[in-house]
ZABALO-412021 format. One line per 5 residues: number of its first residue (from 1); their letters; for each residue z, x, y of N, C-alpha, C. Coordinates in pm, whole numbers, plus 50000, padded with zeros to 5 digits. Layout:
! ZABALO-412021
NUM> A> Z X Y Z X Y Z X Y ~ ...
END
This chain:
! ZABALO-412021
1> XXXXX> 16965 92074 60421 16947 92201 60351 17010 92192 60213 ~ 16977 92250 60120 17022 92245 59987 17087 92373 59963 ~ 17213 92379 59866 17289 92415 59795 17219 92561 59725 ~ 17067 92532 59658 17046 92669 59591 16966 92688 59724 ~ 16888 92674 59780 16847 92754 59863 16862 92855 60000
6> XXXXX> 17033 92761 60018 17081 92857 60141 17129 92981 60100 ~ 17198 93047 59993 17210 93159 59975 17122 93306 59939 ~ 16967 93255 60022 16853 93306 60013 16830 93384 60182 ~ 16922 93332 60262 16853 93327 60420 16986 93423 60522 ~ 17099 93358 60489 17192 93449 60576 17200 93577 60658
11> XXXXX> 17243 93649 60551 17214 93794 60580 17058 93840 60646 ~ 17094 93929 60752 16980 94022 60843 16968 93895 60954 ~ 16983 93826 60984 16964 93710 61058 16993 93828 61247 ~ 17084 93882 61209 17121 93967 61385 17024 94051 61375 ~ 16928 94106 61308 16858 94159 61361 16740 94143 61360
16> XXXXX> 16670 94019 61364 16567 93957 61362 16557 93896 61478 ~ 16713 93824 61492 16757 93794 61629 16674 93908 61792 ~ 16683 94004 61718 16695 94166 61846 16544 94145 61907 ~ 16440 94087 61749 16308 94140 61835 16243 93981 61858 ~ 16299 93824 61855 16243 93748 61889 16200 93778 62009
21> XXXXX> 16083 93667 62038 15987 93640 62120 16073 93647 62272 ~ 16031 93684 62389 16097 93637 62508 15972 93550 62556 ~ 15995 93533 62658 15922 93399 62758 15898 93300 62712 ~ 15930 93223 62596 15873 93092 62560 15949 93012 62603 ~ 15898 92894 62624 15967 92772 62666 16065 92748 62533
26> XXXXX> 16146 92667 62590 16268 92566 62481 16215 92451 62378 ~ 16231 92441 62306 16178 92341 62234 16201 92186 62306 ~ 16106 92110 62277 16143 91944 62391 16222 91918 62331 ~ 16244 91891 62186 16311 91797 62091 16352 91874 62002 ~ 16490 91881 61899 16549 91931 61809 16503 91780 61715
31> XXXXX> 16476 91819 61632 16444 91695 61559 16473 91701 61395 ~ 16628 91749 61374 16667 91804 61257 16870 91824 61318 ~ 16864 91733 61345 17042 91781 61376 17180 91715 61281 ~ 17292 91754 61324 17382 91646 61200 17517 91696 61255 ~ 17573 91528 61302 17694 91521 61327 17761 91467 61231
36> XXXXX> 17885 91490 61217 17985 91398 61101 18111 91366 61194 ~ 18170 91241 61104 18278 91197 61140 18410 91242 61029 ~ 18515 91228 61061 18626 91271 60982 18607 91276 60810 ~ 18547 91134 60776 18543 91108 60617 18459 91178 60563 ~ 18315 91234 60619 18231 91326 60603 18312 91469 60584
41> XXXXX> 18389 91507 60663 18460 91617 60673 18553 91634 60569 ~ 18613 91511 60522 18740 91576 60456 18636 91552 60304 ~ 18550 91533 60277 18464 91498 60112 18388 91650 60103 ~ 18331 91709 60240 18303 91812 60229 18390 91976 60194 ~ 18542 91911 60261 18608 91990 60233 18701 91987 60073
46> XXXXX> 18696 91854 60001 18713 91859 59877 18667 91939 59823 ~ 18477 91940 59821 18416 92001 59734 18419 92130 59741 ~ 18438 92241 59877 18476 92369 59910 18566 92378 59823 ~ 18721 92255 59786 18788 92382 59745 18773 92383 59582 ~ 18667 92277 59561 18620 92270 59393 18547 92396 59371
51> XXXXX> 18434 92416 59473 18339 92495 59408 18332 92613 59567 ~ 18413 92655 59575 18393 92732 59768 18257 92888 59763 ~ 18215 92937 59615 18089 92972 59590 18022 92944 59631 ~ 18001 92844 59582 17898 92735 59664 17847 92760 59820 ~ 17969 92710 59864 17934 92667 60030 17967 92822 60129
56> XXXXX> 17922 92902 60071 18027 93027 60131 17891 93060 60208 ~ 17829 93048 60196 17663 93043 60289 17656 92970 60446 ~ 17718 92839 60455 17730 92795 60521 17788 92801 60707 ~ 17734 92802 60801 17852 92802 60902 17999 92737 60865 ~ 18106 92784 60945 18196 92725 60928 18230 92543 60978
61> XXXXX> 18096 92543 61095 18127 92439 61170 18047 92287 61096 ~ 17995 92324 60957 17995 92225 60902 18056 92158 60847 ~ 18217 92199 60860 18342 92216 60751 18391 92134 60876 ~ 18393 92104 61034 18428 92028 61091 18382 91925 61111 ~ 18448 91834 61181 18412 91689 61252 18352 91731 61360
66> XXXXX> 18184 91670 61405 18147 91689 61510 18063 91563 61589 ~ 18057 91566 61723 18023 91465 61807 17909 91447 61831 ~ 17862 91303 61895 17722 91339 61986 17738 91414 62088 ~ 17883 91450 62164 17894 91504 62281 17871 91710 62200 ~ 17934 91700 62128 17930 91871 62075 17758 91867 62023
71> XXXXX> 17668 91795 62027 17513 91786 61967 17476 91832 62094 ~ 17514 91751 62202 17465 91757 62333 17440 91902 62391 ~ 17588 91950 62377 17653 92058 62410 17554 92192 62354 ~ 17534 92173 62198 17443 92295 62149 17289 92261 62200 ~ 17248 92152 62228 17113 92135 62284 17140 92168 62396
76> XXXXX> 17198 92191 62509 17177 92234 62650 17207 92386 62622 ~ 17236 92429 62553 17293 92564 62558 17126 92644 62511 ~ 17084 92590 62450 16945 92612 62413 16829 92580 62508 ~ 16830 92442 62580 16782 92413 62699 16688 92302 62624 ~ 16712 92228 62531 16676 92153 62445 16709 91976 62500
81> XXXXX> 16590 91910 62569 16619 91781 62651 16701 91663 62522 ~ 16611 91679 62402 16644 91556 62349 16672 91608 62158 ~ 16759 91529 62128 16808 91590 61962 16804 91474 61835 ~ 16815 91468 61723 16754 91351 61631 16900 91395 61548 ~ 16968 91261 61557 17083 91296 61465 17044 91221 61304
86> XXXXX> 17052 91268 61189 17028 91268 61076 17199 91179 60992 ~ 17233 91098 60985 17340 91071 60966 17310 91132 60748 ~ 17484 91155 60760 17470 91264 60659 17586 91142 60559 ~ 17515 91013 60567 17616 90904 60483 17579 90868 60337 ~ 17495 90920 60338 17423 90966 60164 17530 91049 60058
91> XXXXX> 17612 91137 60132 17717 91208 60115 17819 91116 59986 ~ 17855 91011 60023 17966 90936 59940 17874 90909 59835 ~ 17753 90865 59821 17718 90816 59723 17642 90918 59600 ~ 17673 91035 59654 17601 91154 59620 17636 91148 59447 ~ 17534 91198 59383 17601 91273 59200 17716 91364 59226
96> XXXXX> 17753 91467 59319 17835 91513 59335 18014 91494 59420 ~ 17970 91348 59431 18099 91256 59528 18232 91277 59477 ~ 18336 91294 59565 18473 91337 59505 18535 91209 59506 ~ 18423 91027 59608 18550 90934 59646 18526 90850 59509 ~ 18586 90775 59508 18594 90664 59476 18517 90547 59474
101> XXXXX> 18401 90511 59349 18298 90435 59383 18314 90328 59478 ~ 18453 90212 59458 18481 90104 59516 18491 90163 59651 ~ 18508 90284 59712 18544 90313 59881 18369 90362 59924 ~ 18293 90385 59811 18126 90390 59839 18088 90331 60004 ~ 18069 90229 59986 17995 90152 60107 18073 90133 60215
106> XXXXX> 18213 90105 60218 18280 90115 60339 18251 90265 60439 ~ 18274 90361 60317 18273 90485 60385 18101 90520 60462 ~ 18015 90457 60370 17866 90491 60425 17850 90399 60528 ~ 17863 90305 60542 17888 90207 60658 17959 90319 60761 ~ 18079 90336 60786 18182 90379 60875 18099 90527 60919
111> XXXXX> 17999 90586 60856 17937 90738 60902 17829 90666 60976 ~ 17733 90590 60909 17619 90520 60981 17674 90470 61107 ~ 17724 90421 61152 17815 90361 61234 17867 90475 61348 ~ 17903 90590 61273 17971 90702 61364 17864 90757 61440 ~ 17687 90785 61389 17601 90834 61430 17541 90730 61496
116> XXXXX> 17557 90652 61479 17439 90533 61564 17546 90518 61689 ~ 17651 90543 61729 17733 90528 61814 17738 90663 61901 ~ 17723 90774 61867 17693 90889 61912 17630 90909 62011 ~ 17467 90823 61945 17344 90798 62008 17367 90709 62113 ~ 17426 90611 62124 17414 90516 62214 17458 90599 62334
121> XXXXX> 17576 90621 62288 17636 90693 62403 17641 90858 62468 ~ 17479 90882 62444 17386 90964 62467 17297 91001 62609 ~ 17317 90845 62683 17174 90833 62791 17072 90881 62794 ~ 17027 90811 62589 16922 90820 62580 16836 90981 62537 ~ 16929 91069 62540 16929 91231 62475 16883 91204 62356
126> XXXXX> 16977 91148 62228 16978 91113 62075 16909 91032 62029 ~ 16890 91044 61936 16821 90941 61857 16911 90923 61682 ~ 16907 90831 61668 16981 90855 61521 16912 90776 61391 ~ 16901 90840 61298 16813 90771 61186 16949 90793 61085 ~ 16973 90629 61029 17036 90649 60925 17049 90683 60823
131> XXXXX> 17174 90724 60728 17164 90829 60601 17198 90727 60442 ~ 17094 90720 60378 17152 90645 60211 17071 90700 60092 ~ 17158 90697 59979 17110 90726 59893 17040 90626 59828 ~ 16937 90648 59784 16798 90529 59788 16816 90469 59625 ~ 16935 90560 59574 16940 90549 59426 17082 90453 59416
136> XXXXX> 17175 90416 59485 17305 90408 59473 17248 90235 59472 ~ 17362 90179 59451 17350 90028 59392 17363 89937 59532 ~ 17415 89994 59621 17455 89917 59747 17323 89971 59856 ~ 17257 90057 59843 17125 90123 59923 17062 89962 59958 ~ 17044 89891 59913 16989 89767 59993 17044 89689 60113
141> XXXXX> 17181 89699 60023 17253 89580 60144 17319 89696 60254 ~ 17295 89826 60269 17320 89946 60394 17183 89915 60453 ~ 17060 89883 60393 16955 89845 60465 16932 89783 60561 ~ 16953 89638 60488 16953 89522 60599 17056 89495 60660 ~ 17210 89573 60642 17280 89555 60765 17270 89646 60891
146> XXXXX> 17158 89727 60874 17082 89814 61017 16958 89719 61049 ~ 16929 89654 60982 16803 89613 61012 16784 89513 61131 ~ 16684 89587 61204 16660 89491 61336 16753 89592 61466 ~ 16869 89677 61448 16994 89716 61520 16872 89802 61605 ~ 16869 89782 61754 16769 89905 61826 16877 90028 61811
151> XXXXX> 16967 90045 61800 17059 90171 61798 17019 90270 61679 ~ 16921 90219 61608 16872 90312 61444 16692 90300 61470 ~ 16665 90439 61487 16552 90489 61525 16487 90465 61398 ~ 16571 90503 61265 16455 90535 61147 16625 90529 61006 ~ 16535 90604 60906 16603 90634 60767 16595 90768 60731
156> XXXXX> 16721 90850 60743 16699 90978 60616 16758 90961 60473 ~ 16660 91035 60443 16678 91066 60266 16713 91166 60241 ~ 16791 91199 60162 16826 91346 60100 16817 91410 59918 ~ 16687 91431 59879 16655 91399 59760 16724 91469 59676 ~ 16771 91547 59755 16871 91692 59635 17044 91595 59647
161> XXXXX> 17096 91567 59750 17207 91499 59766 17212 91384 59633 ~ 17114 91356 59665 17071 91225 59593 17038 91185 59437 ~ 17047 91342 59391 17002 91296 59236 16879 91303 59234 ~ 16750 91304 59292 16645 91270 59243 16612 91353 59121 ~ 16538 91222 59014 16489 91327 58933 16317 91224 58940
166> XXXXX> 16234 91351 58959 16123 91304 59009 16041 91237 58847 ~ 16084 91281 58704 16052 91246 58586 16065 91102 58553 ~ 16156 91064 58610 16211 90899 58605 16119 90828 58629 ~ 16055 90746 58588 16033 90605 58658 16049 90533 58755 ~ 16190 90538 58722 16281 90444 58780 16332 90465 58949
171> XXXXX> 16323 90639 58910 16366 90648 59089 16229 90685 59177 ~ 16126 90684 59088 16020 90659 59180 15999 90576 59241 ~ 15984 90463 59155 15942 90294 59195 16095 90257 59267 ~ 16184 90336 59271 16268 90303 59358 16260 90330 59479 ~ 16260 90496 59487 16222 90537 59605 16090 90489 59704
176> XXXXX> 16015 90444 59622 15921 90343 59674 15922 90236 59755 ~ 15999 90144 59687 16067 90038 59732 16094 90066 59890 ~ 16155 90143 59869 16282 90204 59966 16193 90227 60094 ~ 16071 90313 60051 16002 90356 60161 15898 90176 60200 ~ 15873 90120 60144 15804 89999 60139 15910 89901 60266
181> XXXXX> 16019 89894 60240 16120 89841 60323 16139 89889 60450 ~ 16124 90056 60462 16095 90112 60580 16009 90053 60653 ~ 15925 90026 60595 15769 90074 60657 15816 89884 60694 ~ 15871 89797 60637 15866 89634 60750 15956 89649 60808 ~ 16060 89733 60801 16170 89734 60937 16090 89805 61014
186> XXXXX> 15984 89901 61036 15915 89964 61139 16017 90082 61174 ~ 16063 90169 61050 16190 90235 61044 16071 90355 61024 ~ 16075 90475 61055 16014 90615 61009 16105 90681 60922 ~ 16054 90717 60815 16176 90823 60736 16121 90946 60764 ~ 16255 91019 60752 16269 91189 60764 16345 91188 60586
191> XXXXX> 16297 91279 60553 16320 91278 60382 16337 91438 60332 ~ 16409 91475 60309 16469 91647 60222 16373 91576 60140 ~ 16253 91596 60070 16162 91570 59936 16226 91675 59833 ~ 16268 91778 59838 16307 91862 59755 16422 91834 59703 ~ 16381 91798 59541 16533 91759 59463 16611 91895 59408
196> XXXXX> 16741 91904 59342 16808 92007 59280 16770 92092 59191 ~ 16657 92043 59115 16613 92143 58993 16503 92221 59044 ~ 16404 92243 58928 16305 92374 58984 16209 92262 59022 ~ 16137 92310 59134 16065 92241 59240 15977 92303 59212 ~ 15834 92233 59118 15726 92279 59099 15600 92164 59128
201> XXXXX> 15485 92155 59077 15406 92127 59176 15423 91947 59135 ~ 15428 91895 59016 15494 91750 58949 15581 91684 59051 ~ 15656 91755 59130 15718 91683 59198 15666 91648 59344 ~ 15632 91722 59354 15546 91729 59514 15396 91572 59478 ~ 15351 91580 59333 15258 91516 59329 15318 91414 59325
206> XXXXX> 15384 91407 59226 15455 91224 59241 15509 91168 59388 ~ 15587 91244 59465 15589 91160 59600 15446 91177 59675 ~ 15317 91258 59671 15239 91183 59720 15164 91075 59655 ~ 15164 91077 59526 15063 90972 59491 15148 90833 59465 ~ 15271 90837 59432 15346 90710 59409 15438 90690 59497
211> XXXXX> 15481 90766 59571 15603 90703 59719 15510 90676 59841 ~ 15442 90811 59866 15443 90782 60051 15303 90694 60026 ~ 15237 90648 59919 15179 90546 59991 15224 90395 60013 ~ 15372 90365 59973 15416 90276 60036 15440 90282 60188 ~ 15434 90380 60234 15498 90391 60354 15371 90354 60479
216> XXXXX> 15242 90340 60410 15131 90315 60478 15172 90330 60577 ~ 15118 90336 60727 15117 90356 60860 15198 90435 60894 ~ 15321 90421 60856 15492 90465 60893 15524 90616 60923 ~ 15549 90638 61038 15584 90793 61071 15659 90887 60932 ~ 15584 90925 60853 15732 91004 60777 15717 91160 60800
221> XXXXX> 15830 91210 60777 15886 91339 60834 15928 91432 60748 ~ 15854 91527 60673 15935 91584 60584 16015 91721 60609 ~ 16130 91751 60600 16223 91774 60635 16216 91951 60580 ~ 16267 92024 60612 16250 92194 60619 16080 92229 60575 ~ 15995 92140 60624 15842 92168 60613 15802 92157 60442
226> XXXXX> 15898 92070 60343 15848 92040 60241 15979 92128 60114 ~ 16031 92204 60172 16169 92305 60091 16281 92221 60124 ~ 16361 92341 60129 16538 92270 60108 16586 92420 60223 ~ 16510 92416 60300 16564 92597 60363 16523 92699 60286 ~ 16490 92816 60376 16383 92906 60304 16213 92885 60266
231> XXXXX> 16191 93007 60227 16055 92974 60187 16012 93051 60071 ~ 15958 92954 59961 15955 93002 59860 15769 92977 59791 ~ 15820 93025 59680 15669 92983 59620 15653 92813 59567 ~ 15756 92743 59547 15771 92611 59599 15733 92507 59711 ~ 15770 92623 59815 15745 92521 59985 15597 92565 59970
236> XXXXX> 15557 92666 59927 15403 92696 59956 15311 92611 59892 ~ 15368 92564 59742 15259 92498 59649 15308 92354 59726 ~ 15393 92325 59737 15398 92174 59815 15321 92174 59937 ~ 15331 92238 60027 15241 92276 60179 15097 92250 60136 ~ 15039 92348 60015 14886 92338 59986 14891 92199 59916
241> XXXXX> 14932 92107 59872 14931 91992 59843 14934 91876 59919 ~ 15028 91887 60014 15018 91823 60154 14909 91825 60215 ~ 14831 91960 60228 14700 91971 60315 14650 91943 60224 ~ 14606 91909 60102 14496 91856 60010 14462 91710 60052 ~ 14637 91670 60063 14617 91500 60049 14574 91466 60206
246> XXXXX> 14618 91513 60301 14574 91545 60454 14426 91529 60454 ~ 14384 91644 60394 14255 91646 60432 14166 91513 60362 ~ 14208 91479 60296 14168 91372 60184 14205 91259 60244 ~ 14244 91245 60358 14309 91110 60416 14360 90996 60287 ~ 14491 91071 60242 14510 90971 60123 14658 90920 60193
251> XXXXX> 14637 90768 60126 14775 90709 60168 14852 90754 60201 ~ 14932 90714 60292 15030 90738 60381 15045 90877 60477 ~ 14917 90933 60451 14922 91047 60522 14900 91090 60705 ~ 14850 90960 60686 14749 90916 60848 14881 90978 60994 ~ 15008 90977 60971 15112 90998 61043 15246 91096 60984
256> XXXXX> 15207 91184 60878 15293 91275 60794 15276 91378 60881 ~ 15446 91396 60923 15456 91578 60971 15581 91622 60900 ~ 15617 91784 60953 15696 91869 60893 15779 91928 61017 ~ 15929 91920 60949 15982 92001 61051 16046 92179 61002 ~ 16038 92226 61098 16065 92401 61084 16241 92465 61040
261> XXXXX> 16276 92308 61022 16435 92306 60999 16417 92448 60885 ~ 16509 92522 60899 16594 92662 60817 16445 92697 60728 ~ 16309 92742 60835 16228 92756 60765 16240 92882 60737 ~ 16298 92962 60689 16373 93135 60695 16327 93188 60588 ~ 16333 93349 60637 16353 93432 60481 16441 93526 60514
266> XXXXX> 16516 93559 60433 16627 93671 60428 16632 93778 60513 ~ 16493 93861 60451 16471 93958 60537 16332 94026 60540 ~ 16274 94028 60647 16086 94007 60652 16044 94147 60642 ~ 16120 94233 60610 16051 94357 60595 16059 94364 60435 ~ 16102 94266 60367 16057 94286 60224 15891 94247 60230
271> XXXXX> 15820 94301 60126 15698 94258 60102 15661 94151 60082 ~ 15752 94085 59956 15771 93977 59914 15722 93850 59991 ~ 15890 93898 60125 15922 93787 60222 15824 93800 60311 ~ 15739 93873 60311 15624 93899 60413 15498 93823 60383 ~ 15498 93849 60297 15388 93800 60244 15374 93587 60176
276> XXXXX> 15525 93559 60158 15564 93474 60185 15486 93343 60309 ~ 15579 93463 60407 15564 93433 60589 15403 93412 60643 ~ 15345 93542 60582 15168 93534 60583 15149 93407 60535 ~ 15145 93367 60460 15091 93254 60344 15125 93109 60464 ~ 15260 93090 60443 15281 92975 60492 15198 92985 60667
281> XXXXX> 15258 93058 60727 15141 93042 60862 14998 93051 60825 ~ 14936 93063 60710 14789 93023 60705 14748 92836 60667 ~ 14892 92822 60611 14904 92697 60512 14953 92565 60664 ~ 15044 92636 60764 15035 92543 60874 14902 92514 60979 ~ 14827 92645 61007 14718 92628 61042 14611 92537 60982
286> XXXXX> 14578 92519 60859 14532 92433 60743 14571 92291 60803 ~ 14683 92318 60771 14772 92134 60792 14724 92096 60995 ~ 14755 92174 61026 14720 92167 61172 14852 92166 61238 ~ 14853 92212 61362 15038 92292 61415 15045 92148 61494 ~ 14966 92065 61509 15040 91920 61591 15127 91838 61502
291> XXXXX> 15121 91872 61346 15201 91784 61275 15350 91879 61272 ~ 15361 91999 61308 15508 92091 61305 15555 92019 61431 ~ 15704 92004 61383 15806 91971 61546 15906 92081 61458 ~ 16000 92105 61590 16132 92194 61563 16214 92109 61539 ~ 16286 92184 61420 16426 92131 61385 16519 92249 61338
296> XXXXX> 16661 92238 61380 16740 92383 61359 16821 92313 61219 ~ 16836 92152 61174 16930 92165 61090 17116 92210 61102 ~ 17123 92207 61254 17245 92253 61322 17328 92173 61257 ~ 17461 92192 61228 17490 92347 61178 17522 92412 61056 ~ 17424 92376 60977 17431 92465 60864 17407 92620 60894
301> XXXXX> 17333 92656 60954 17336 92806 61000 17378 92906 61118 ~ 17319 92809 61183 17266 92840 61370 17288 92780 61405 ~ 17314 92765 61557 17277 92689 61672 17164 92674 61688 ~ 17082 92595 61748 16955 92566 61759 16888 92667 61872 ~ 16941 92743 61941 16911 92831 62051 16858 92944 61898
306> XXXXX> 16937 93015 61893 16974 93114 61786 16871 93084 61681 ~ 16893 92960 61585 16790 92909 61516 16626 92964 61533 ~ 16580 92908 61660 16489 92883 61695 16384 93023 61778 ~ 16531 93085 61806 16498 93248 61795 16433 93328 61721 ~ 16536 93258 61610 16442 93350 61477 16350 93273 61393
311> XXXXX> 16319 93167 61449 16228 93114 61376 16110 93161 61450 ~ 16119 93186 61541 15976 93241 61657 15965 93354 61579 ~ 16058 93468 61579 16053 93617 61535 15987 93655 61400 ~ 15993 93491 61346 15939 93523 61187 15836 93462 61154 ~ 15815 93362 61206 15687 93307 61208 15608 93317 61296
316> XXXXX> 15482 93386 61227 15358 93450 61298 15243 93403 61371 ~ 15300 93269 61444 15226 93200 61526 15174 93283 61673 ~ 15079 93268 61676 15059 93327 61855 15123 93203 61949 ~ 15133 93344 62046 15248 93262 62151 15202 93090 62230 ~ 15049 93106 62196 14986 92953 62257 15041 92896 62106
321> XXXXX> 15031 92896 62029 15072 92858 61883 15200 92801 61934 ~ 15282 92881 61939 15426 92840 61943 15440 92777 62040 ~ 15388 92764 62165 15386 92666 62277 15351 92540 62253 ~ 15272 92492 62157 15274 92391 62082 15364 92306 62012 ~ 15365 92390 61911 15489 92297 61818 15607 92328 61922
326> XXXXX> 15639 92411 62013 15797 92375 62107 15725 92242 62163 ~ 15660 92220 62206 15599 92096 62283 15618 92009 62217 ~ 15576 91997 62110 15557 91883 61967 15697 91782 62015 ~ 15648 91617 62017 15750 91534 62027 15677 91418 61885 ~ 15804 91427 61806 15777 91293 61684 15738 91145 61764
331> XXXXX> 15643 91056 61742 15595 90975 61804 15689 90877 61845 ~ 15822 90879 61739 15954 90801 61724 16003 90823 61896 ~ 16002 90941 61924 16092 90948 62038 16037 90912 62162 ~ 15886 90851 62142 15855 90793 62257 15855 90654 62275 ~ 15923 90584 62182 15979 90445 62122 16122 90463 62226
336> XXX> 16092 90318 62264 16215 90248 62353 16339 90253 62274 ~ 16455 90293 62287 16598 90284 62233 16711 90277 62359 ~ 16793 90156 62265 16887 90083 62406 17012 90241 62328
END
């Protein structure tokens, strides 16, 4: 989730809560989750007390250290069989990093490491896709020391964490690369596509026409359904762009889905946000609801029970609709992992 967009969604959340859906099944798969280990914790809590504006949106429990066993814990409480941990090791190498370049790679190593260990010791619940910034100078050699490891399902990206500036050159044909390397480790990326600045339609075009067709075949996953959390007139012009290139069977599209991670609006009795909500459920129907899986993004907001509550309550799927994407399993998770 990104920085400008969570202070869009918070508020009214309990009473949206009141009129979700009853009788639906649980979602199979959370496929949007994030544990951290200590060093994650204390870089996050630097920056709180730099900028605590900022993060004042946030649950509190992102501000802690959390486990595969506490992942476990919020997926059964929801009734949720299996969860996708997102390692959040992109963090040190971030434009906004409080460490110390030379402690860079030890520390992204030591988080990758904390989540792929999570997973193991899961029985098979977790899944964990590792976290790097695709821009940082050491992003190669964090590559190939996962590479081949069955304990790493895939790669996340975090394009707002990350600096992207989609104008560059340079971090295109990088990010390229990046996805090109995926795609021979037989790695799927899950990718935040949404960088820090204004997210207009230039950016959405350049990762389809110059990234994801490196990724030919390769499961990729784009992450809050194409936003940063929320839904804006951004996630919408990216969505109708997605279904352009979809329908167009253009590179790398053959296996592109979206997850429902903090797909929110503030509060749906604005017109605005209503009309918003209209739009995008015409724009998933378009795309087709087998490419949506659930993701809560836990815990930046919600619990994934809670989450997923109000993601029913607000999005205007019919109830066979929503029986679907809860069904929806990423093809990743039907891949063997020791």
């Amino acid at each position: 989730m990104c920085l400008t967009c969570a202070a869009k969604l918070l508020p009214g959340i309990s009473e949206a809560l009141r009129s979700a859906r009853a009788a639906l099944p649980p979602a199979a798969v959370d496929h949007h989750l994030h544990i951290q280990g200590p060093d994650v914790t204390a870089e996050l809590r630097r920056r709180v007390a730099l900028s605590p504006e900022t993060f004042a949106i946030f649950n509190a429990g992102l501000f802690q250290t959390r486990t595969g066993a506490d992942a476990l814990e919020a997926l059964d409480a929801a009734g949720i069989e299996q969860g996708v941990l997102l390692s959040m090791a992109y963090t040190f190498a971030s434009h906004r990093s409080t460490v110390e370049p030379a402690d860079v790679a030890a520390l992204t190593r030591r988080e990758n490491q904390f989540n792929v260990d999570a997973a193991a010791g899961s029985g098979s619940r977790l899944r964990t896709f590792i976290g790097v910034n695709p821009f940082w100078q050491g992003a190669l050699d964090e590559l190939n020391f996962w590479a081949g490891d069955e304990g790493v399902t895939g790669l996340k990206l975090h394009m707002g964490n990350s600096g992207f500036d989609w104008r560059s050159n340079d971090h295109i044909e990088r990010l390229g690369m990046v996805f090109s390397i995926a795609q021979g480790m037989r790695w799927p990326v899950i990718i935040h596509a949404r960088g820090d600045g204004d997210y207009g339609e230039g950016e959405t075009k350049g990762f389809i026409e110059r990234v994801l067709p490196q990724a030919g075949d390769t499961l990729v996953q784009i992450a809050h359904a194409g936003g940063g959390g929320g839904i804006d007139e951004g996630v919408l012009s990216a969505l109708d762009l997605y279904a352009d290139a979809i329908e167009q069977g253009a590179p790398g599209t053959r296996q592109l889905i979206f997850d429902l991670a903090v797909v929110l609006v503030r509060d749906t009795t604005d017109p605005v946000n209503a009309s918003l909500l209209e739009r995008f459920v015409k724009l998933a129907r378009r795309i087709g609801l087998s490419r949506f899986v659930i993701g809560s993004d836990w815990p930046s907001l919600l619990p994934p029970l809670e989450h997923n509550e109000l993601s029913e309550s607000q999005i205007d799927f019919t109830d066979d609709e929503w029986r679907l994407v809860l069904a929806n399993r990423a093809a990743y998770m039907n891949e063997r992992h020791h």
